[in-house]
N, C-alpha and C positions, 0 to 999 in steps of 0.2 A: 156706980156713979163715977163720971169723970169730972176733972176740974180743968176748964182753959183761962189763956184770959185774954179777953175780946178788948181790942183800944183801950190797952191798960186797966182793965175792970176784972177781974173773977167771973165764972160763970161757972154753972155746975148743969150737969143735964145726967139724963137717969140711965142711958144706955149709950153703948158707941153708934155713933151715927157716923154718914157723910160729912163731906164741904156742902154738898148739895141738899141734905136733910140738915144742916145748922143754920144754911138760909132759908129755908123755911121757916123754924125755928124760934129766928130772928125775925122775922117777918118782913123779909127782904124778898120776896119772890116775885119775881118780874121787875126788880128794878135792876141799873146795871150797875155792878160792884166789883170792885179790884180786890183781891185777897190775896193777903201774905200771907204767908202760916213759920213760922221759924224763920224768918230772914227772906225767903224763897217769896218770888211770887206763884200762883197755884192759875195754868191756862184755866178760862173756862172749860174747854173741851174736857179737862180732867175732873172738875168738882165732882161729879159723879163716880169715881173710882177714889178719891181720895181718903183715907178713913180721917178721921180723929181724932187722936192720944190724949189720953189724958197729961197734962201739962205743956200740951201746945200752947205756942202765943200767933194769935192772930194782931192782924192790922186789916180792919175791915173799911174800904172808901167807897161809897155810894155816891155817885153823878147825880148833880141837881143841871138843871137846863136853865136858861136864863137869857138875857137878852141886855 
């Protein structure tokens, strides 16, 4: 079990996963999202290599469109 904390909130998830398997997760998939992870922002090109520690902090921003 690890423990992050997503936009100042706790999360706990069962195994290490990805950036890439936590937006799923999240149930962010297919939208577009900016993620920090410790300070850093994380390229999309990388979410898929990136792991997950337990006691990361994320800042997760999701693009709304508008007009």
């Amino acid at each position: 079990m690890i423990t992050v904390t997503i936009n100042g909130a706790p999360r706990q998830f069962n195994a290490p996963l990805t950036i890439s398997e936590l937006i799923v997760a999240l149930d962010l998939t297919g939208k577009r999202v900016a993620i920090e992870r410790n300070g850093d922002i994380v390229p999309r090109s990388q979410h898929a290599a990136t792991p997950v520690a337990d006691g990361d902090q994320f800042e997760i921003v999701v693009a709304v469109g508008g007009g």
